[in-house]
Every structure is written in C-alpha cells, then in structure tokens.
MIPA-417751 format. One line per 5 residues: number of its first residue (from 1); their letters; for each residue x, z, y of C-alpha. Coordinates in Angstrom, 2 decimals. Example, Ala and Ser with C-alpha at 12.3 -4.5 7.8 and 13.67 -1.06 7.14 Angstrom:
! MIPA-417751
1) AS) 12.30,7.80,-4.50; 13.67,7.14,-1.06
This chain:
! MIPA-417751
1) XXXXX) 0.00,0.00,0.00; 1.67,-1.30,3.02; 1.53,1.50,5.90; 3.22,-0.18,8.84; 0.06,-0.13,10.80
6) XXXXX) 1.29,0.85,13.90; 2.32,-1.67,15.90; 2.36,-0.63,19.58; 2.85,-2.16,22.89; 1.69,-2.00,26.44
11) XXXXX) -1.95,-3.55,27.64; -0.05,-5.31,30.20; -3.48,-6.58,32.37; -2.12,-5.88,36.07; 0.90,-4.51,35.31
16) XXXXX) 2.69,-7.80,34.56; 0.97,-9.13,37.90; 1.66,-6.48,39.60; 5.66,-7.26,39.01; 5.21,-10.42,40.92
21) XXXXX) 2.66,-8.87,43.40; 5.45,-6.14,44.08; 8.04,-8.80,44.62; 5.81,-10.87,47.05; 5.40,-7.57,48.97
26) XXXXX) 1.25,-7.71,48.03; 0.20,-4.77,46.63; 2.29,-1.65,45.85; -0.07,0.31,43.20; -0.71,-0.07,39.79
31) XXXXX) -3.37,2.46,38.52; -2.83,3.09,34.79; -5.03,4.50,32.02; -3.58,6.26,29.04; -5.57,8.92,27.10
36) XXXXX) -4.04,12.56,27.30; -5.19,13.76,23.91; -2.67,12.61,21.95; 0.85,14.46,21.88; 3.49,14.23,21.57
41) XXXXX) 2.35,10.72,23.80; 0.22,11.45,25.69; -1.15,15.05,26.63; -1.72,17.89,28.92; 1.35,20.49,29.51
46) XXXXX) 0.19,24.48,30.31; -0.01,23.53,34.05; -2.41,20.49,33.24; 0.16,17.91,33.99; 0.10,14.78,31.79
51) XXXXX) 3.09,14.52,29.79; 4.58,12.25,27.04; 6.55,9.90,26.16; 4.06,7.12,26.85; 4.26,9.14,30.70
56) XXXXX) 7.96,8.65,30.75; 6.95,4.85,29.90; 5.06,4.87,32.71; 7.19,6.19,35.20; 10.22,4.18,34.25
61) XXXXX) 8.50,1.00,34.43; 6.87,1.82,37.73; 10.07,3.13,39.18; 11.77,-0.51,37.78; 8.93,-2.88,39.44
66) XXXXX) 9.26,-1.08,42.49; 5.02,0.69,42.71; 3.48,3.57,42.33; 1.52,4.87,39.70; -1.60,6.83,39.25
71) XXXXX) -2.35,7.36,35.87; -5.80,8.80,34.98; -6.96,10.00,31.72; -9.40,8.30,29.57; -11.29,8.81,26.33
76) XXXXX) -9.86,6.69,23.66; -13.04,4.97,22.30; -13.93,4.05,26.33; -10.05,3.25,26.99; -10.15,-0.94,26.84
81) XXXXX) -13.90,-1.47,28.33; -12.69,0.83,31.41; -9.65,-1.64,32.09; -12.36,-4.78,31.74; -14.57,-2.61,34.49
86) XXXXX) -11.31,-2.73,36.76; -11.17,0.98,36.77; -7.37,0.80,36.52; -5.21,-2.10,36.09; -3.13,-0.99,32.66
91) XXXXX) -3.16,0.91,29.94; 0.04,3.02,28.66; -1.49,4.69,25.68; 0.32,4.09,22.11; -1.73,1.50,21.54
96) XXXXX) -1.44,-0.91,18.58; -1.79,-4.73,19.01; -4.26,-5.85,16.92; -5.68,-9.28,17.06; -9.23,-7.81,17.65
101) XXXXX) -7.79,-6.34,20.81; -5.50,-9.41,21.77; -8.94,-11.28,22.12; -10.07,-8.42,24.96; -6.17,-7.76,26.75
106) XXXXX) -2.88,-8.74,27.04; 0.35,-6.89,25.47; 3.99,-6.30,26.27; 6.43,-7.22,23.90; 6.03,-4.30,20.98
111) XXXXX) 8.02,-1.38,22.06; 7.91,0.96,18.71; 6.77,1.00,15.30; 5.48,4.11,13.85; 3.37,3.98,10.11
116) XXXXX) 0.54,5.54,9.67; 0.21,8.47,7.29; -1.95,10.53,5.39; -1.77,14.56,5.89; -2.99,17.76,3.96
121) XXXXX) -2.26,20.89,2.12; 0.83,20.80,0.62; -0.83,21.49,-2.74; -3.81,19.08,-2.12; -2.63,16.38,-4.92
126) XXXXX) -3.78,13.70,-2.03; -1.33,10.56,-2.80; -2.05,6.79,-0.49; -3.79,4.86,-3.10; -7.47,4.91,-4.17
131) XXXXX) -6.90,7.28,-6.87; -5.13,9.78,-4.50; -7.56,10.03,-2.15; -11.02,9.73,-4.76; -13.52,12.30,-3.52
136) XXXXX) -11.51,13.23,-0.58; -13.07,13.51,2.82; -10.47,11.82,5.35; -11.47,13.08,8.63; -9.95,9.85,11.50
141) XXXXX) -9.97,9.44,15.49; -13.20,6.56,15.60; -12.06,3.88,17.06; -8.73,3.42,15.80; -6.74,1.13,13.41
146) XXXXX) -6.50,3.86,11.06; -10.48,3.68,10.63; -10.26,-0.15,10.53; -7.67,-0.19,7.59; -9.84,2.91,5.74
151) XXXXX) -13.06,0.69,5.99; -11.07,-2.47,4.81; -9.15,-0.83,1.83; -10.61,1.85,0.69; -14.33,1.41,1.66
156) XXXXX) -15.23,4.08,-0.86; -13.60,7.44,0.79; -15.62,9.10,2.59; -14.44,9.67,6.10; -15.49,11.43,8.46
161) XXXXX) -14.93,10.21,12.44; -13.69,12.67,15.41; -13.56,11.98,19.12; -9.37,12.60,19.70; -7.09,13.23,16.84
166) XXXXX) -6.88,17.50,18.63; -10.39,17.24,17.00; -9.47,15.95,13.44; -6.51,18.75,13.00; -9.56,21.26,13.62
171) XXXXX) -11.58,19.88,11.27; -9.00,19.71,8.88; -7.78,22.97,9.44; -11.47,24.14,9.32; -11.65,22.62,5.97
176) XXXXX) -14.42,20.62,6.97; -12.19,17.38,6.03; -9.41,17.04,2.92; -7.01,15.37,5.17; -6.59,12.92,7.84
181) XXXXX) -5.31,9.49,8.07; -3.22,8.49,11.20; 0.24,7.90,13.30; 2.74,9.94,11.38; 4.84,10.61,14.39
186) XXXXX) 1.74,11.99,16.06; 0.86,14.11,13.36; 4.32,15.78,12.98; 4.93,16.21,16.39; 1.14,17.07,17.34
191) XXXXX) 0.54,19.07,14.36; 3.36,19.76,11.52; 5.13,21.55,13.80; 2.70,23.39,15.22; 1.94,26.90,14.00
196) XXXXX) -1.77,25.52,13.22; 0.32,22.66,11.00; 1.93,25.20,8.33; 1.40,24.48,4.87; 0.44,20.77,5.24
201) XXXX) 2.42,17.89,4.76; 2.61,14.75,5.30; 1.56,12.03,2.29; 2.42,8.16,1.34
C-alpha cells in the first residue's frame, strides 16, 4: 500500500501575481489564509500567535517578494472556497496538490513530501492493509486526502470524520475512534510527543 500521499505545495493564486505586482510597484499586500489547527504547521502559540513552519513559509517568502503579509486563520473544509470568494489572495497551509484541487487553484512547485500514516495504541494490532484495520473505527480530518484515499481503498472501514485533526486526537484518545489516518509528521509532532500522545504509535 503506497503511502506517499502527501504531496504539498503552495496555492499560489495572488501570490505569484503579487511578485510581479510588487516589482511594478502596484500593490504591496498579499493577504494569506492558512488554517491554525494543525501543528506543528500551522497553530496557535500560548499568547495566540500563529506559529509554524508553514508561518515561517510565509514570512520568508513575503520578506523575498518584497510585501506584507496578513495571514488569517481559516477552517480547513472552508479553506479553498474562501480564496475563490477573494477573501485573501493565498493559501500557506500544508496543502497537498491533488488534481481535484489543481482544477479549483494554482500550486507552487512541491516544497515537501510527508506520507501519511496510521496511529494507535501501541498494542492495538492495527497494521495499513485491509486486514489490519477490519472492524476498526479510523477517526480523519473531513475534507482531506487522507479521507479521499480511505473511501477509495478501503471503502469498508468505518471512519469516522472530525472538523481539525486537534479533534481526531480527542476522539481517539477518548476511545471513541481505534485510530486515525493522516500526515505522519503532523501526528508525531502534534501528538506523539505530546503528553496526551503516550502509548500510541505510529503504524504502516
């Protein structure tokens, strides 16, 4: 089972304008949407600030082109039709490029590739194939690739759909779900190594 799902880049809509804008001395702001439940890139620090390495991203870019750059938080499943309603010009959000989404926006180049992962109890027997994960309930951010490639190869788990992926690790650790399905650097950085993450692992 091939788990090199994540394939990320920037929605580039406006910002890739906004180099030559910038150069032409036009406009000098780029507003840029990114979704700030997602460490470790993209979240809230203790004093609220957004932080992340898909912040850093932002900030080096902007600082390179020569703009500034709001960035305002967005729900993930509301995240592309806000940049077609010209409430901000980009997005900076770990997102993958699929060609679903290449028919809506326009990426960067691919910056990173992370795979996506399965995670649970350490003892919880959960393997990535269809046997592994056989009357498991996978609990997955909706609107993600991750649910896309759970519908598409293993239509037969039952799954089990959260707003942000903060939401999943509750569920999970709730034991409402068996384990979730999603970026593995997300989950070890957002979750493993979290005191809330102890005793779970990551799988396939």
């Amino acid at each position: 089972m091939n788990m090199k799902l994540k394939l990320v880049g920037l929605v580039a809509l406006g910002v890739m304008a906004a180099t030559q804008a910038s150069a032409d001395g036009w406009d000098k702001v780029v507003r840029v949407a990114t979704e700030g439940a997602y460490p470790p890139f993209n979240s809230y620090d203790a004093n609220n600030n957004l932080v992340g390495f898909d912040i850093d991203i932002t900030a080096a870019l902007c600082a390179k082109i020569k703009v500034e750059c709001p960035i305002v938080a967005q729900d993930w499943d509301g995240i592309i039709p806000g940049l077609l309603a010209n409430k901000y010009d980009a997005i900076i959000a770990s997102m993958s490029i699929t060609e679903e989404r290449k028919q809506r926006v326009d990426f960067s180049t691919k910056y990173y590739n992370s795979p996506g992962r399965f995670v649970a109890k350490e003892d919880a027997g959960l393997t990535d194939d269809a046997a592994g994960v056989a009357g498991k309930v996978v609990g997955l951010q909706r609107g993600t690739i991750f649910q896309d490639y759970m519908d598409a190869e293993l239509p037969k788990i039952e799954l089990e759909l959260y707003g942000t992926q903060g939401e999943v690790y509750l569920g999970l650790t709730a034991g409402r779900i068996d384990g979730s399905f999603a970026d593995s650097s997300a989950m070890s950085d957002g979750f493993l190594k979290a005191d809330a993450g102890k005793g779970y692992a990551l799988f396939g």
